[in-house]
C-alpha positions in Angstrom: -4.1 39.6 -1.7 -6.9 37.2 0.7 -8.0 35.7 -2.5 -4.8 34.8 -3.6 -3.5 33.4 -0.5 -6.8 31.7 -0.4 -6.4 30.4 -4.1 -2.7 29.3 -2.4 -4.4 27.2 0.6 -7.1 25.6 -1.8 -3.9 24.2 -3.7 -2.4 22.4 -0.5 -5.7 21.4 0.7 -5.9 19.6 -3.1 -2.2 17.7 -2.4 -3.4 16.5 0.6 -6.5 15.6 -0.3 -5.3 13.6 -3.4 -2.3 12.3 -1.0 -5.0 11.1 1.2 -7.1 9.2 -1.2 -4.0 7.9 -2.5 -3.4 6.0 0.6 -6.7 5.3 1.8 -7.1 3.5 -1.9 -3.7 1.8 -1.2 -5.6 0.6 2.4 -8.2 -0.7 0.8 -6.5 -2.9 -1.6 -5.0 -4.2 1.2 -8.3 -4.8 2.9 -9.6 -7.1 -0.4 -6.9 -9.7 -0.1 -8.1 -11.4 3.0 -12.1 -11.6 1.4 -10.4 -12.7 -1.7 -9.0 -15.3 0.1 -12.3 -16.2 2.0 -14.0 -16.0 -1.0 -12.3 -19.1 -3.0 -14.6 -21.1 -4.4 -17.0 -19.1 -4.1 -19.6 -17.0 -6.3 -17.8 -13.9 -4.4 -14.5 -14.3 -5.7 -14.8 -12.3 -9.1 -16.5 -9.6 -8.1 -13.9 -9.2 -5.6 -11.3 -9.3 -7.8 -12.7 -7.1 -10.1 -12.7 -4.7 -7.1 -9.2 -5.4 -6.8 -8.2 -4.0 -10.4 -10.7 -0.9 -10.0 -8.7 -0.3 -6.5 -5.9 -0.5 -8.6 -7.6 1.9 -11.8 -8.8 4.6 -8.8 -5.5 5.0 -7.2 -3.9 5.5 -10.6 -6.3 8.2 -11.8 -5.2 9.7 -8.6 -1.5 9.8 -9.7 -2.5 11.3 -12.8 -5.1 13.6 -11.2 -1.7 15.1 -9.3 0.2 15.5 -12.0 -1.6 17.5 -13.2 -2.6 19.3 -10.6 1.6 19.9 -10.4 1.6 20.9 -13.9 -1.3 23.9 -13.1 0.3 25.2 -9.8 3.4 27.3 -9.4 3.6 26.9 -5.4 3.4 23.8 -4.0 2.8 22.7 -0.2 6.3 20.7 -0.2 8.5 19.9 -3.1 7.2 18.7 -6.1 9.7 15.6 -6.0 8.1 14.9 -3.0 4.6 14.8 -3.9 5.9 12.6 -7.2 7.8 10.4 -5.1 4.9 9.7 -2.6 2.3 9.1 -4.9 4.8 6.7 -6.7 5.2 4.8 -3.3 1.4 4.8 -2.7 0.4 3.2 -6.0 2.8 1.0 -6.4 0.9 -1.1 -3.1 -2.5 -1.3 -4.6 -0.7 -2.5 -8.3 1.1 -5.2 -5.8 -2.0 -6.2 -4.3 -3.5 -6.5 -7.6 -0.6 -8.9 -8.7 -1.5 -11.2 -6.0 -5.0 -11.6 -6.7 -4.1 -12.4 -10.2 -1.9 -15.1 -9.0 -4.5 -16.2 -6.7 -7.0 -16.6 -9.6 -4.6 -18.2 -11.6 -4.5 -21.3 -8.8 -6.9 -20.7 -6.6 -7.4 -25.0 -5.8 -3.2 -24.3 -4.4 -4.2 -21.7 -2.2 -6.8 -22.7 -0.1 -4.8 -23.0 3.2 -4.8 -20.3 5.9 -1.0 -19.9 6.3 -1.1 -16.5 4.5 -3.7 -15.0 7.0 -0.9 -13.6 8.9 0.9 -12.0 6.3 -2.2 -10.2 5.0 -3.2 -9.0 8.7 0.7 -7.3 8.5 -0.1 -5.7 5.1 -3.5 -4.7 6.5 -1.8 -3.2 9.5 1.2 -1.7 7.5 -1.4 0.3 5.0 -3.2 1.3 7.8 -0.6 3.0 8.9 0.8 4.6 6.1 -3.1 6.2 5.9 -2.3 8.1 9.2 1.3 9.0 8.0 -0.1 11.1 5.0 -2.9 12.4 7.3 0.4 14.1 9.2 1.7 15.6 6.6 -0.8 18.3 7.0 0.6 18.8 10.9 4.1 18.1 9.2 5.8 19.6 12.5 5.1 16.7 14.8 8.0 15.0 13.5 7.9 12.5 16.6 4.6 11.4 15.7 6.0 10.3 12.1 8.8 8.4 13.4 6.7 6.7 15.6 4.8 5.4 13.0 7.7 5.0 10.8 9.0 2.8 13.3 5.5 0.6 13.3 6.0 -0.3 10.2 9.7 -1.2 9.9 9.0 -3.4 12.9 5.7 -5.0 11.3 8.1 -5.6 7.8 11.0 -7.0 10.0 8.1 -9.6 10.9 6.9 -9.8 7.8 10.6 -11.2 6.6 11.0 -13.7 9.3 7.5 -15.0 8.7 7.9 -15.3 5.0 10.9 -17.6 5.5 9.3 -19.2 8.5 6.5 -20.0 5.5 8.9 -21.2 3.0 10.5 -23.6 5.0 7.4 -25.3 6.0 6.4 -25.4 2.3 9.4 -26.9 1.2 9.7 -29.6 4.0 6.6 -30.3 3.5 4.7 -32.8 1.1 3.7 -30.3 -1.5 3.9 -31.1 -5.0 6.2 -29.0 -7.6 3.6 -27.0 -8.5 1.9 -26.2 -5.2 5.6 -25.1 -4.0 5.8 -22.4 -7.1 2.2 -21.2 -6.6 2.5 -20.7 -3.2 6.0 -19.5 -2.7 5.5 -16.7 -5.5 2.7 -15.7 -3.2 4.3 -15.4 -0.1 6.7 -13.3 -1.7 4.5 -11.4 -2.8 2.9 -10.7 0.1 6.2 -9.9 1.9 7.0 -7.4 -1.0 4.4 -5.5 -0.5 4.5 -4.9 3.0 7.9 -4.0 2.1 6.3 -1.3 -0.2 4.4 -0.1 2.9 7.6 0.7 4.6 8.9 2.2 1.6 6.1 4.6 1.6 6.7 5.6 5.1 10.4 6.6 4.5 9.3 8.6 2.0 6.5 10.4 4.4 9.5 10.6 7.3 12.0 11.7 5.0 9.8 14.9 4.0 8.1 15.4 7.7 12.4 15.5 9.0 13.1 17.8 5.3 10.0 20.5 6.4 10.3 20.5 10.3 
């Protein structure tokens, strides 16, 4: 009976785990973006955006790596529609965050100003946040705690919103030609998009912490 409530344990501890690096992968793609941006111009810049796609490439074997981990295990720590739906949320930030440094390669001589600095401190802040959500999940009975949190981050996305249009007014007022206005306005909505998928992934988390409570 220990060593199969131990095998039992080991399986959470796995979800977590995976859950974990899931998030902390999604961080860090979110950490790239500003030294991408830094590094324009530079010698830097591919390497870093290399990084970028393996960021992407790690958090993906992650999902898989869960997957199947669902596939081998009978009992779960919470639902298995949760765990699917979580990891979903989680990668889907990093692909996001790949997304933009493709469009930052693409146009790089467009996107030289430091009007998106704030937006990629928000997504910074927003994944770093979501890192200590899934961290919870193991203590999933401080529900307060969660909410908190959740509540971070819908207040950092409702920034998020009014700075993106803040941004897209300037650009269109403003002298930029055709092509500098398409560059940078995918960008910027980009940006915004995936903070919004930050927030997404912390209604999922708060939705499970209120279902398990």
């Amino acid at each position: 009976m220990f060593s199969f409530l131990k095998k039992l344990l080991g399986r959470d501890e796995k979800f977590y785990e995976l859950l974990e690096a899931g998030a902390i992968q999604a961080h860090e793609s979110a950490r790239l973006l500003p030294r991408l941006h830094n590094a324009i111009g530079t010698p830097e810049f591919g390497s870093l955006l290399h990084e970028l796609s393996e960021s992407r490439r790690s958090d993906k074997r992650i999902g898989h790596e869960i997957t199947r981990t669902l596939c081998a295990t009978f009992v779960t720590p919470l639902e298995r529609e949760d765990i699917e739906a979580l990891a979903s949320a989680l990668y889907k930030i990093p692909k996001m965050a790949e997304k933009i440094g493709e469009r930052i390669a693409i146009s790089p001589e467009q996107f030289t100003t430091d009007l998106v600095a704030r937006q990629l401190q928000m997504l910074e802040q927003a994944s770093e946040i979501v890192v200590g959500m899934v961290r919870q999940l193991r203590k999933i009975s401080d529900v307060e705690k969660i909410q908190k949190a959740y509540e971070r981050i819908q207040i950092i996305e409702g920034e998020a919103d009014k700075l993106m249009i803040s941004l897209l007014r300037d650009l269109y007022r403003g002298t930029a030609s055709a092509k500098e206005v398409l560059v940078l306005s995918d960008i910027y909505e980009r940006l915004e998009r995936s903070i919004d998928l930050c927030r997404d992934a912390g209604k999922v988390i708060f939705q499970v912490a209120l279902k398990y409570a």
